[in-house]
N, CA, C and O atoms as a CHARMM CRD file, in Angstrom:
* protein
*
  340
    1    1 UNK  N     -1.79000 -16.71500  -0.78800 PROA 1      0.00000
    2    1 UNK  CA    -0.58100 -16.14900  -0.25300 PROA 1      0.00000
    3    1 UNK  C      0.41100 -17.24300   0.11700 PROA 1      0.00000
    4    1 UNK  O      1.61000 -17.05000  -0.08200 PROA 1      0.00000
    5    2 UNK  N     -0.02700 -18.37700   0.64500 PROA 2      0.00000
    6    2 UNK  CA     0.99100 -19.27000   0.55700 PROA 2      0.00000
    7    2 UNK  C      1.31600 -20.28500  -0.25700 PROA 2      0.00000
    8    2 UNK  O      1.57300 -21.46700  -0.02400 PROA 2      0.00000
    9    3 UNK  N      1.24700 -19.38500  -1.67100 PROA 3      0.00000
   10    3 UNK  CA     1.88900 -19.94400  -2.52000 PROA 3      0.00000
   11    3 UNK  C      3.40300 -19.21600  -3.33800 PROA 3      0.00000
   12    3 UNK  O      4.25200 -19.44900  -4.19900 PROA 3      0.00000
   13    4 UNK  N      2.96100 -18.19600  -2.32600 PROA 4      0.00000
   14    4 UNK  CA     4.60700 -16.82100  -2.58300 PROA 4      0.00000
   15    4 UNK  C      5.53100 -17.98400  -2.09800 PROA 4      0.00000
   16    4 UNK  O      5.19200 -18.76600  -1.21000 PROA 4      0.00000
   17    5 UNK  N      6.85100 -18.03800  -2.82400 PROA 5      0.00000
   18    5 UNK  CA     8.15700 -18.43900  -2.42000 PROA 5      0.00000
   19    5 UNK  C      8.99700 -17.23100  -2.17900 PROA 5      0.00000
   20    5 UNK  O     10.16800 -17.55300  -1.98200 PROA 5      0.00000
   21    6 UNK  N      8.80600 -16.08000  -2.13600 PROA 6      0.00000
   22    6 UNK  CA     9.60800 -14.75000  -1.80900 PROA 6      0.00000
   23    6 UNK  C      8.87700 -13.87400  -2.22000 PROA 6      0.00000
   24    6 UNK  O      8.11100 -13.72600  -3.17200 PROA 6      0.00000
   25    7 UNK  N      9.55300 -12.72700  -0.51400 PROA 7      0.00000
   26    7 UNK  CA     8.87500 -11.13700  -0.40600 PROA 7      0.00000
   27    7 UNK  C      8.06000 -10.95900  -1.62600 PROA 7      0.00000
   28    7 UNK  O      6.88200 -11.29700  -1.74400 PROA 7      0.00000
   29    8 UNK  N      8.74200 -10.44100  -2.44900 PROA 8      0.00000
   30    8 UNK  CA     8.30800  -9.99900  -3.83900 PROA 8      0.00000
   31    8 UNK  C      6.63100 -10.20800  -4.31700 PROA 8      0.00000
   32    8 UNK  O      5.60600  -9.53000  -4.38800 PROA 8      0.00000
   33    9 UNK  N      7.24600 -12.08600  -4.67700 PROA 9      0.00000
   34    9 UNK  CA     5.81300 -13.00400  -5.19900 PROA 9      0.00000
   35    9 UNK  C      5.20900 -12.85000  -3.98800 PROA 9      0.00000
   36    9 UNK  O      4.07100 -12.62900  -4.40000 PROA 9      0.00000
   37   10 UNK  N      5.08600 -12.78300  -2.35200 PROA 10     0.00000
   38   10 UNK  CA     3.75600 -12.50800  -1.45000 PROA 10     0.00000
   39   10 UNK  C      3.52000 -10.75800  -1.38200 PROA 10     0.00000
   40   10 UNK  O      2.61800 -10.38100  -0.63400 PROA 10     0.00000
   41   11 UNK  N      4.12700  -9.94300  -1.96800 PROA 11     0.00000
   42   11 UNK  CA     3.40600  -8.45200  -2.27500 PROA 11     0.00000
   43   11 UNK  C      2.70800  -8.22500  -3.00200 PROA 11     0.00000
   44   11 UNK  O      1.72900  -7.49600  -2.84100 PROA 11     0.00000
   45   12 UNK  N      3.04000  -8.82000  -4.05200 PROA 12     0.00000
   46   12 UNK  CA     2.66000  -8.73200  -5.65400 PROA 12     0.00000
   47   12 UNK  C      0.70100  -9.44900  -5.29000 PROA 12     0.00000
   48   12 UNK  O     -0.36700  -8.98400  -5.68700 PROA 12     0.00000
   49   13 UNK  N      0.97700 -10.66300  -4.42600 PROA 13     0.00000
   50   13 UNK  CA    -0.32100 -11.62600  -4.33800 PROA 13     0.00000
   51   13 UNK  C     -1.49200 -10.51600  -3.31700 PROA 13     0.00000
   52   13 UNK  O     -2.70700 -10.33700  -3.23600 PROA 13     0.00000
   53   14 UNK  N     -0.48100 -10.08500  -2.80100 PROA 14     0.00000
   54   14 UNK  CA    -1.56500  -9.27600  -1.51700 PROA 14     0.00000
   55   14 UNK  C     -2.09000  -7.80500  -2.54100 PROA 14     0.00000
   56   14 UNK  O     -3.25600  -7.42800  -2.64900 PROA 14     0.00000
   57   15 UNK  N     -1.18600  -7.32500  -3.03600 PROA 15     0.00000
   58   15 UNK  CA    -1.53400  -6.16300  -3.75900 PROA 15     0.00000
   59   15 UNK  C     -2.52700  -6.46700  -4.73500 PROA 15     0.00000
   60   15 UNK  O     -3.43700  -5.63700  -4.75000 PROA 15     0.00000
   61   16 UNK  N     -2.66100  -7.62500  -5.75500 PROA 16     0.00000
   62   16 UNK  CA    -3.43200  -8.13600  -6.59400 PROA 16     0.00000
   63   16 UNK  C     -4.68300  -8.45000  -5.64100 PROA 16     0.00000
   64   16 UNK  O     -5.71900  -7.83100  -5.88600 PROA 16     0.00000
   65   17 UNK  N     -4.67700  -9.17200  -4.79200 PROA 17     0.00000
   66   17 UNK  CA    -5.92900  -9.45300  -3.86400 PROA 17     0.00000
   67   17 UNK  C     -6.82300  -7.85600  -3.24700 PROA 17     0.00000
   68   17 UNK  O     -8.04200  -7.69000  -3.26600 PROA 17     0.00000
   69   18 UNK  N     -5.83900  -6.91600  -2.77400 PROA 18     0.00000
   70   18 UNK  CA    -6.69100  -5.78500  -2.65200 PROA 18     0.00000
   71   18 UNK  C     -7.34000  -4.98900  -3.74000 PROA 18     0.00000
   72   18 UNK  O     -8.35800  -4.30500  -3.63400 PROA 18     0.00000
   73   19 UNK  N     -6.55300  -5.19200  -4.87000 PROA 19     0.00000
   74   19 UNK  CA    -7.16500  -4.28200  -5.92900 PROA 19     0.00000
   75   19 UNK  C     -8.33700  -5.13100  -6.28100 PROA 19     0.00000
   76   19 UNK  O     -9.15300  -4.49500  -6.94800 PROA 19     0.00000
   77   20 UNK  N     -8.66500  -6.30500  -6.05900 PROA 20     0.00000
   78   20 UNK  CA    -9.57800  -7.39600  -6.37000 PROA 20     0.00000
   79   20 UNK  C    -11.24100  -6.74000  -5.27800 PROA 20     0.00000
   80   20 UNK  O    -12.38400  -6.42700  -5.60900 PROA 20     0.00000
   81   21 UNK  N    -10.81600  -6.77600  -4.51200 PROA 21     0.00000
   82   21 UNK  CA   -11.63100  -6.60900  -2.83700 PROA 21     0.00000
   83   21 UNK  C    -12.30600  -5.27200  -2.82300 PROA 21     0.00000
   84   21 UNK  O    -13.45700  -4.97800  -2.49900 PROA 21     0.00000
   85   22 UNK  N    -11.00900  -4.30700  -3.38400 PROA 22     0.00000
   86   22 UNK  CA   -11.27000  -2.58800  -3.22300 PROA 22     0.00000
   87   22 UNK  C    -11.67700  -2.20400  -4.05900 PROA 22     0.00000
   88   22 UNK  O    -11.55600  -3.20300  -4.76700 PROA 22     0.00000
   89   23 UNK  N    -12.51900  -0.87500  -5.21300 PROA 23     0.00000
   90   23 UNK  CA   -12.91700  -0.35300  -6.33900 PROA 23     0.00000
   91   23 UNK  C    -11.83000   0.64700  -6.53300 PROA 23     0.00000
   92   23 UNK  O    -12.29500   1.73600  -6.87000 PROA 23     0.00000
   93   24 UNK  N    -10.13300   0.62300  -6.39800 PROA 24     0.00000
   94   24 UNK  CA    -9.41600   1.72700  -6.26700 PROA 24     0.00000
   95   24 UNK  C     -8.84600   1.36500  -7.73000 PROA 24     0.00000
   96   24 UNK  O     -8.90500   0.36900  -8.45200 PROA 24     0.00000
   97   25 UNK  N     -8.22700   2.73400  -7.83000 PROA 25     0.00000
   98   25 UNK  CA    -7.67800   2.83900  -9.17900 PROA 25     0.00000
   99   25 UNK  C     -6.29000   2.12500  -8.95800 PROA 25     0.00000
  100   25 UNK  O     -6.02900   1.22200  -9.75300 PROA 25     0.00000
  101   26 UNK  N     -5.17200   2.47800  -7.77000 PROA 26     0.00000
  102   26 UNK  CA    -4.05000   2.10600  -7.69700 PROA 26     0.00000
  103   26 UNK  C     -4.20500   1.66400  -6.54900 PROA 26     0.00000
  104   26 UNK  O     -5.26400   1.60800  -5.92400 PROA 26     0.00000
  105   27 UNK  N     -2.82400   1.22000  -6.10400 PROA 27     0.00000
  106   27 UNK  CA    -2.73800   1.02600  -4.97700 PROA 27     0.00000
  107   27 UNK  C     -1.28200   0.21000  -4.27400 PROA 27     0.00000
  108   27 UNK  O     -0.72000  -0.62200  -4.98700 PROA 27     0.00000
  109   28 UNK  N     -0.86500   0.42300  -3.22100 PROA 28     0.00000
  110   28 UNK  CA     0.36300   0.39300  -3.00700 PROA 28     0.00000
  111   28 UNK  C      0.76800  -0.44400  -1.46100 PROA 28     0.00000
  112   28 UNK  O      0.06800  -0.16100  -0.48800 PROA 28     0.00000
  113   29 UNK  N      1.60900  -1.19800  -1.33400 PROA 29     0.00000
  114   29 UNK  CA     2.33700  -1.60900  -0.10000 PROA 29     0.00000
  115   29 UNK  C      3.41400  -1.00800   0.22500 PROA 29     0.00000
  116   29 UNK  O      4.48600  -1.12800  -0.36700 PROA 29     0.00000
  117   30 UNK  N      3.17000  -0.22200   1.32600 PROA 30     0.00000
  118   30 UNK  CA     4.59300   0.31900   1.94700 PROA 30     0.00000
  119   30 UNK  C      4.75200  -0.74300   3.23500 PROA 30     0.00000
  120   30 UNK  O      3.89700  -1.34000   3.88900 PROA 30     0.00000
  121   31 UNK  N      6.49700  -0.71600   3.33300 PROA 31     0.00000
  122   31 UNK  CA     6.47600  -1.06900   4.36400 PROA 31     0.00000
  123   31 UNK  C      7.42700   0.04400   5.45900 PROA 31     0.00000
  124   31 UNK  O      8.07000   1.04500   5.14200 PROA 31     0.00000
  125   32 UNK  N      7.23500  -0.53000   6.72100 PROA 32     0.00000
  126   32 UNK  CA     7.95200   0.29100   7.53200 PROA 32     0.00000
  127   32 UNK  C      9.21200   0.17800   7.84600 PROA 32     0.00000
  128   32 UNK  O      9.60700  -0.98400   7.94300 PROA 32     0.00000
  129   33 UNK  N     10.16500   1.21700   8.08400 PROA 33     0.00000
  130   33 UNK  CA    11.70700   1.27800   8.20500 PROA 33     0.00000
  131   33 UNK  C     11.58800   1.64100   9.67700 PROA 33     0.00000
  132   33 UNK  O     10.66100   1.58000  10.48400 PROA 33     0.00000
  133   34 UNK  N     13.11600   2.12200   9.75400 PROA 34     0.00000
  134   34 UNK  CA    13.10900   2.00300  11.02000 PROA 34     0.00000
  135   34 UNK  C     12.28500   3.78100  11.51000 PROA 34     0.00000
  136   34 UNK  O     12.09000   4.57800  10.59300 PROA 34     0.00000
  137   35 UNK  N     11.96100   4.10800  12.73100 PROA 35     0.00000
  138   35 UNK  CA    11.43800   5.10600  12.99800 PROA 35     0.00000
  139   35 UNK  C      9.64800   5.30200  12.52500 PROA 35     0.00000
  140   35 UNK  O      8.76700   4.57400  12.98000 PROA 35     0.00000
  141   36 UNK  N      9.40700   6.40900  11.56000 PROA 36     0.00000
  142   36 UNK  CA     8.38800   6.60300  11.50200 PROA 36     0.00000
  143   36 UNK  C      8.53600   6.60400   9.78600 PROA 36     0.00000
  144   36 UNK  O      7.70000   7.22000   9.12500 PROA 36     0.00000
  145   37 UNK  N      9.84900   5.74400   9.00700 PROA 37     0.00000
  146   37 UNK  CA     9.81800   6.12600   7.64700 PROA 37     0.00000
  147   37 UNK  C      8.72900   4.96300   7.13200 PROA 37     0.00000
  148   37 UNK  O      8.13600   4.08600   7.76100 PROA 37     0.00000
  149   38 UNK  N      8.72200   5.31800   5.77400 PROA 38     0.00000
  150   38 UNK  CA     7.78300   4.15400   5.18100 PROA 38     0.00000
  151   38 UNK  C      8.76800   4.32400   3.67600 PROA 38     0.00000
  152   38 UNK  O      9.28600   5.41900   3.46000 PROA 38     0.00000
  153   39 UNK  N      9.00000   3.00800   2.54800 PROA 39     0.00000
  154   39 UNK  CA     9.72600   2.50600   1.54800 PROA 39     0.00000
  155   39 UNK  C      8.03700   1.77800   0.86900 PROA 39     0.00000
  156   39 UNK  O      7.17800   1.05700   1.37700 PROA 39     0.00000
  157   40 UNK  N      8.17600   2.36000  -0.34100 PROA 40     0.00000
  158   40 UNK  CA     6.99300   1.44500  -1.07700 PROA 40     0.00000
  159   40 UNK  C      7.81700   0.26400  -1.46400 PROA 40     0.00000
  160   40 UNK  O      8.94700   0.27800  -1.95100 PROA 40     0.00000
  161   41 UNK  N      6.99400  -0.86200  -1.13700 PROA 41     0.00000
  162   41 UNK  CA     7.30300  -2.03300  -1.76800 PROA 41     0.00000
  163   41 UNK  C      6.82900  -2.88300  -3.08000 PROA 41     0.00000
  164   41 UNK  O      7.38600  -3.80500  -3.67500 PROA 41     0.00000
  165   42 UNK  N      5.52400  -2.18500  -3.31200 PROA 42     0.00000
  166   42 UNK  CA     5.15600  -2.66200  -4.76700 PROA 42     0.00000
  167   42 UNK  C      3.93000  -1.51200  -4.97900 PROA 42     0.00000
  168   42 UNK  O      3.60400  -0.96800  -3.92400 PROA 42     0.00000
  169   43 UNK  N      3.28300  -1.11100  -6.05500 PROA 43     0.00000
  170   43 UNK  CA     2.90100  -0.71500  -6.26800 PROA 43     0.00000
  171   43 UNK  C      1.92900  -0.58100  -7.58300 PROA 43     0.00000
  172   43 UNK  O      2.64000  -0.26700  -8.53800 PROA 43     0.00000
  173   44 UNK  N      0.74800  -0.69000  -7.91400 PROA 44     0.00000
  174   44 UNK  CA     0.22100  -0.96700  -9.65800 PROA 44     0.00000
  175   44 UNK  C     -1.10600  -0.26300  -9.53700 PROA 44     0.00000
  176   44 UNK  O     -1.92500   0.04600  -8.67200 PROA 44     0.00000
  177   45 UNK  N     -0.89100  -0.15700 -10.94200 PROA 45     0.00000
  178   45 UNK  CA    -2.76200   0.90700 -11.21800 PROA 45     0.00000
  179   45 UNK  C     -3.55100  -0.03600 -11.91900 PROA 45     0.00000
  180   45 UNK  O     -2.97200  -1.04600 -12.31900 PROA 45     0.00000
  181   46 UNK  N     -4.69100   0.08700 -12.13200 PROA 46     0.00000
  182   46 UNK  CA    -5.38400  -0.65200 -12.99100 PROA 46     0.00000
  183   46 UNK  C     -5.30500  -0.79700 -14.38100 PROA 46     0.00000
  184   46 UNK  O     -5.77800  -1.64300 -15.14000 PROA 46     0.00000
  185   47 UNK  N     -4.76600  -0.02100 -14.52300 PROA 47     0.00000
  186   47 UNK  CA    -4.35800   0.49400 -16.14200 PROA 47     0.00000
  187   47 UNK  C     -3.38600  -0.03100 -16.64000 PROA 47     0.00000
  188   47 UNK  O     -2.74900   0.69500 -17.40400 PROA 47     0.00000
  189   48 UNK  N     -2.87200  -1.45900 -16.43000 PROA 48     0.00000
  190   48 UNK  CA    -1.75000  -1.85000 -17.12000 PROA 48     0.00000
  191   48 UNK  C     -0.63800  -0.89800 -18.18200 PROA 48     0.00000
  192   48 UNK  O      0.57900  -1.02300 -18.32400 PROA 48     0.00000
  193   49 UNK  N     -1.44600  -0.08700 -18.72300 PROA 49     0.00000
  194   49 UNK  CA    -0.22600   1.03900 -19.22000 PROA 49     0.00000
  195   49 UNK  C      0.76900   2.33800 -18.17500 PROA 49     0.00000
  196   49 UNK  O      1.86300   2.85500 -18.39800 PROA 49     0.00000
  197   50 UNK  N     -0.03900   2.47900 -17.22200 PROA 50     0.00000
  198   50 UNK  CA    -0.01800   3.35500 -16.00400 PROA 50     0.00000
  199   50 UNK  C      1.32700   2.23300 -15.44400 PROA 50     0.00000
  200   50 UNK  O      1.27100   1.01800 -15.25300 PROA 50     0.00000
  201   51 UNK  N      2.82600   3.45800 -15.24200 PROA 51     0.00000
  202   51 UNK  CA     3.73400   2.34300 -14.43300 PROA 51     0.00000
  203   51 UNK  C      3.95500   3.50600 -13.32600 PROA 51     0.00000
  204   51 UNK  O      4.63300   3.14700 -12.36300 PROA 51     0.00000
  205   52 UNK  N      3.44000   4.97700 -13.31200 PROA 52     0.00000
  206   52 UNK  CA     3.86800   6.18100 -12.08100 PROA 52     0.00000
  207   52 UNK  C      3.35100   5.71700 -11.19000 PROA 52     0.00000
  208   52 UNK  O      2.19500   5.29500 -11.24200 PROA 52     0.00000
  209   53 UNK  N      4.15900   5.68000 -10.05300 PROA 53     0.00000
  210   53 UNK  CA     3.51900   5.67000  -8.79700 PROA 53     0.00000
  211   53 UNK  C      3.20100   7.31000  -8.28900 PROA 53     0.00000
  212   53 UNK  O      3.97100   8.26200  -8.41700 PROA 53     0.00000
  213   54 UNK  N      1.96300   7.31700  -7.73900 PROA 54     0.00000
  214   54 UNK  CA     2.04900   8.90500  -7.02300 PROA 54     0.00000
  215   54 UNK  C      2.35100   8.34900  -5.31100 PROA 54     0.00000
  216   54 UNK  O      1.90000   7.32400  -4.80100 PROA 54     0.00000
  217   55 UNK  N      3.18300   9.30700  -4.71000 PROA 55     0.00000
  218   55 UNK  CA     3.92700   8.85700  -3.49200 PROA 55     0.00000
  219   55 UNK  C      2.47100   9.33800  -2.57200 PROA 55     0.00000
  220   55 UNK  O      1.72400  10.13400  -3.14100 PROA 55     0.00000
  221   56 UNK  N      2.17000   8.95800  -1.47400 PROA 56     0.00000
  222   56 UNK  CA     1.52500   8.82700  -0.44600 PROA 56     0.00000
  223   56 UNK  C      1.85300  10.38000   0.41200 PROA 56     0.00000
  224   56 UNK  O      3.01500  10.72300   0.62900 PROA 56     0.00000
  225   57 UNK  N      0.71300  11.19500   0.82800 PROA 57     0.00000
  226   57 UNK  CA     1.23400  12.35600   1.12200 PROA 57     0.00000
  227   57 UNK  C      1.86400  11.87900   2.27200 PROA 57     0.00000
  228   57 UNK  O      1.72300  10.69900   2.59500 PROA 57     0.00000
  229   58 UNK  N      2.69000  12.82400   3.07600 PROA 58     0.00000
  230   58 UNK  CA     3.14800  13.01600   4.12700 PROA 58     0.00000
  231   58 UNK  C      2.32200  12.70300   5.66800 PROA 58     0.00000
  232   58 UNK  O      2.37400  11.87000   6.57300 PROA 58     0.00000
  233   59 UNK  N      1.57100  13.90400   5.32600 PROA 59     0.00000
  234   59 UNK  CA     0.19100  14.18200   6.26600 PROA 59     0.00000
  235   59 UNK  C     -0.20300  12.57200   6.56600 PROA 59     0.00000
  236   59 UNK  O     -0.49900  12.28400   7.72600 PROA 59     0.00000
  237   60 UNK  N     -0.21100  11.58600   5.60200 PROA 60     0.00000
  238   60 UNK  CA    -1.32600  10.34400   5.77500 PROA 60     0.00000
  239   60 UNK  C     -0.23400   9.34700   6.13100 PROA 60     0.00000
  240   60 UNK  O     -0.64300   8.30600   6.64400 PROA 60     0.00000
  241   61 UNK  N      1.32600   9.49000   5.92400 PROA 61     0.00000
  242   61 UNK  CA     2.01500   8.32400   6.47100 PROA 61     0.00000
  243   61 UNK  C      2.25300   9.32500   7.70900 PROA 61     0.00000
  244   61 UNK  O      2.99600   8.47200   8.19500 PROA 61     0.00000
  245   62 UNK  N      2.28700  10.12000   8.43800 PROA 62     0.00000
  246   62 UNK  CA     2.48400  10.54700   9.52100 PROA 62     0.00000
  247   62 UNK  C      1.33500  10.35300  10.54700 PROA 62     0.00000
  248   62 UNK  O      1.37400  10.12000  11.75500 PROA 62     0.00000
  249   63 UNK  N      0.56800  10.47800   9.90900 PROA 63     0.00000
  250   63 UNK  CA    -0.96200   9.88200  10.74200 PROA 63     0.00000
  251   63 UNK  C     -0.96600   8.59700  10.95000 PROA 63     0.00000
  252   63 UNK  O     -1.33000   8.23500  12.06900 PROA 63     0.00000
  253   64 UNK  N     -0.54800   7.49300   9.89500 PROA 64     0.00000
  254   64 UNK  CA    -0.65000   6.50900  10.37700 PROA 64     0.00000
  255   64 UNK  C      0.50800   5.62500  11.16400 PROA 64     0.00000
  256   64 UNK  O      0.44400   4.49000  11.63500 PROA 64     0.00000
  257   65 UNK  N      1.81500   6.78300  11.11600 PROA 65     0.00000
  258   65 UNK  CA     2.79000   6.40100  12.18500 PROA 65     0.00000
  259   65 UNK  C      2.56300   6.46600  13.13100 PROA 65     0.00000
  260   65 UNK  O      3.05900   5.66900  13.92700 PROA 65     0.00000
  261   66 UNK  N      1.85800   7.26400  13.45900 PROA 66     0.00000
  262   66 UNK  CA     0.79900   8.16400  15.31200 PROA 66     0.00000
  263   66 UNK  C      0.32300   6.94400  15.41500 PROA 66     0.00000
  264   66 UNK  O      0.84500   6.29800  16.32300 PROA 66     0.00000
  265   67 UNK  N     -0.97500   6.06800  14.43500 PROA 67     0.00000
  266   67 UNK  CA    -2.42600   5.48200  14.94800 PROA 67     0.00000
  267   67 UNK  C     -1.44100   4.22300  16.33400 PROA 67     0.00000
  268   67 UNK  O     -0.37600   3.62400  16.18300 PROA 67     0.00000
  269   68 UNK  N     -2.20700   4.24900  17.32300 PROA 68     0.00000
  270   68 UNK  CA    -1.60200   3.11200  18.38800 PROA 68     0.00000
  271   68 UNK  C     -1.74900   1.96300  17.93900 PROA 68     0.00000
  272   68 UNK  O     -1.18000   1.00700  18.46600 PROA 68     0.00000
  273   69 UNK  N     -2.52600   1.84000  16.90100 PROA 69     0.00000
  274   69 UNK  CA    -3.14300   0.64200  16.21600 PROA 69     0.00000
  275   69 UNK  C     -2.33200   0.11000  15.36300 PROA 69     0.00000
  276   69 UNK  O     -2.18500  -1.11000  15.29900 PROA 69     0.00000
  277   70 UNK  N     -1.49800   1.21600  14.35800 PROA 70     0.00000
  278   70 UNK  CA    -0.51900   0.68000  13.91200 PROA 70     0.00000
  279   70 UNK  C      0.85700   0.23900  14.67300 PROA 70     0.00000
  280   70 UNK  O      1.73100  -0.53000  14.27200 PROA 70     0.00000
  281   71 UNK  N      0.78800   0.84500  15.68900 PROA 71     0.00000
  282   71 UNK  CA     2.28600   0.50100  16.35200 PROA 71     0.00000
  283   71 UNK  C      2.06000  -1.13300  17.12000 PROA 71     0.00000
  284   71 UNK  O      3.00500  -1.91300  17.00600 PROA 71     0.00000
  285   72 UNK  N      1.04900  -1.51000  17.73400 PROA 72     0.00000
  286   72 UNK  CA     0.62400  -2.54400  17.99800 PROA 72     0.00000
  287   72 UNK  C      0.73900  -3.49800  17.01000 PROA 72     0.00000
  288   72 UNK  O      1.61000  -4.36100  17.12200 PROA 72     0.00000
  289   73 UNK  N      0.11900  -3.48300  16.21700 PROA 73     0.00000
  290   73 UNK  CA     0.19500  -4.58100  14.95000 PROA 73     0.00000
  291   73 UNK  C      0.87300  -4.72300  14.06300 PROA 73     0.00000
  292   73 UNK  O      1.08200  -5.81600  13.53500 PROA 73     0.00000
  293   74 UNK  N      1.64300  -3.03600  13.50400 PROA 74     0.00000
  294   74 UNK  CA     2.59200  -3.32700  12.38700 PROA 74     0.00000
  295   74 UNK  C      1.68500  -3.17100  10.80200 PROA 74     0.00000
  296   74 UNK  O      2.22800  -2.92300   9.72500 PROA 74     0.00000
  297   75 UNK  N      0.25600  -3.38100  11.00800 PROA 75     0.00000
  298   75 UNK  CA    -0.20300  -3.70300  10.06000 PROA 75     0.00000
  299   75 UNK  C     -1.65000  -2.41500   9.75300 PROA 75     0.00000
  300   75 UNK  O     -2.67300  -2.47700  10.43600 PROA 75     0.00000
  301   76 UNK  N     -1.52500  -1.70100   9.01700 PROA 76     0.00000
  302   76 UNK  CA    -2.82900  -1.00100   8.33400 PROA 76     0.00000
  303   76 UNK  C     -3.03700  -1.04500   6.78800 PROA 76     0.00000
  304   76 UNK  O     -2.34200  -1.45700   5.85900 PROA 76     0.00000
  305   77 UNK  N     -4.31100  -0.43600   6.88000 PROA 77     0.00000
  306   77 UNK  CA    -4.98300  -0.80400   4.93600 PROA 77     0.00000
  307   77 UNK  C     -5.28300   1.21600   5.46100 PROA 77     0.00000
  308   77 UNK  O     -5.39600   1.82200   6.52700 PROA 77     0.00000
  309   78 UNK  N     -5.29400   1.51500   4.27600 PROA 78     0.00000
  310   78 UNK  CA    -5.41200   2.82100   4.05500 PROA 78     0.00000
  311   78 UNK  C     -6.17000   3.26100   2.86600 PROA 78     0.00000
  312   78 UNK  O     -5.77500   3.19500   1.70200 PROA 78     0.00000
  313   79 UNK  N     -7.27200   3.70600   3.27600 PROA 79     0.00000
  314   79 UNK  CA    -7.88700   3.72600   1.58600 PROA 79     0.00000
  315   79 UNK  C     -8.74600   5.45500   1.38000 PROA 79     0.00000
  316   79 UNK  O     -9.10000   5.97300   2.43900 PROA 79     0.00000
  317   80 UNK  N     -8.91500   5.92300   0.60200 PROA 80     0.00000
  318   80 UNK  CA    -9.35000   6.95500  -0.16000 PROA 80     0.00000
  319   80 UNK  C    -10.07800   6.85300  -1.28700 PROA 80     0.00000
  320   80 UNK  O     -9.97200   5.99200  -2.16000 PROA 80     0.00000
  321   81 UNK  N    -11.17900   8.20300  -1.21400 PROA 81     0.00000
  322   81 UNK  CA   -12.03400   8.17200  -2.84800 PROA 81     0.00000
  323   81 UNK  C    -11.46200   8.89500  -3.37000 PROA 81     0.00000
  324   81 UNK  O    -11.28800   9.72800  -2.48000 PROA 81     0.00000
  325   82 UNK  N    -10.85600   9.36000  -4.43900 PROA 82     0.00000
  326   82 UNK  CA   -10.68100  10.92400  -5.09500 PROA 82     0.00000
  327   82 UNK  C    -11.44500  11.14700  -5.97600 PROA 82     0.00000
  328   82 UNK  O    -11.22800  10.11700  -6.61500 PROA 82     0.00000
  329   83 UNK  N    -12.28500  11.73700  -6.62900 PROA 83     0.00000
  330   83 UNK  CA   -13.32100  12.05800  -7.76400 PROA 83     0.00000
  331   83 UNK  C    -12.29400  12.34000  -8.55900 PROA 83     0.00000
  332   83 UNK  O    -11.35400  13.05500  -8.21100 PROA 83     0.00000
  333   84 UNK  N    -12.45500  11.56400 -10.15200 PROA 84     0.00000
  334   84 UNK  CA   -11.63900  12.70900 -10.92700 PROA 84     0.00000
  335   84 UNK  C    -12.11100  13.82300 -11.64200 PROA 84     0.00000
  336   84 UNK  O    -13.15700  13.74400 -12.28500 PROA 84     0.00000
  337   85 UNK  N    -11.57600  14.64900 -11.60400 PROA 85     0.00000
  338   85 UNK  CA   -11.35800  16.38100 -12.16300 PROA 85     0.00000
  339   85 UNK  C    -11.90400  16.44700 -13.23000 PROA 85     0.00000
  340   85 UNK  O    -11.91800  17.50900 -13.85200 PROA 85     0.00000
């Protein structure tokens, strides 16, 4: 990570490092705006052909606007299994 020279190149490094760490198919950095909004900041699937992002429900960025944990730190990992269909 500190080899990012800008936002961008240190999202891109952190997002590559979780998909590394995690067994997830995609996966995404939001960051926080002002209030309780959230703005994705990068986003990639494993699938190098795959460029859709699917947006983050509601329900789960509203939960983690609540956690005290996030308001303290600024900082959560959020993760899910989904079986596919």
């Amino acid at each position: 990570m500190g080899s990012a020279n800008t936002h961008d190149e240190l999202v891109r490094i952190v997002l590559d490092g979780l998909l590394e760490a995690v067994p997830a198919e995609a996966g995404a950095i939001l960051m926080a705006k002002e209030g309780k909004e959230f703005e994705v900041s990068a986003h990639r699937h494993r699938d190098p052909s795959v460029h859709r992002y699917t947006p983050v429900s509601d329900f789960i960025v509203f939960c983690l606007a609540e956690k005290r944990s996030w308001r303290k730190t600024r900082t959560a990992i959020v993760t899910c299994a989904i079986a596919s269909r």
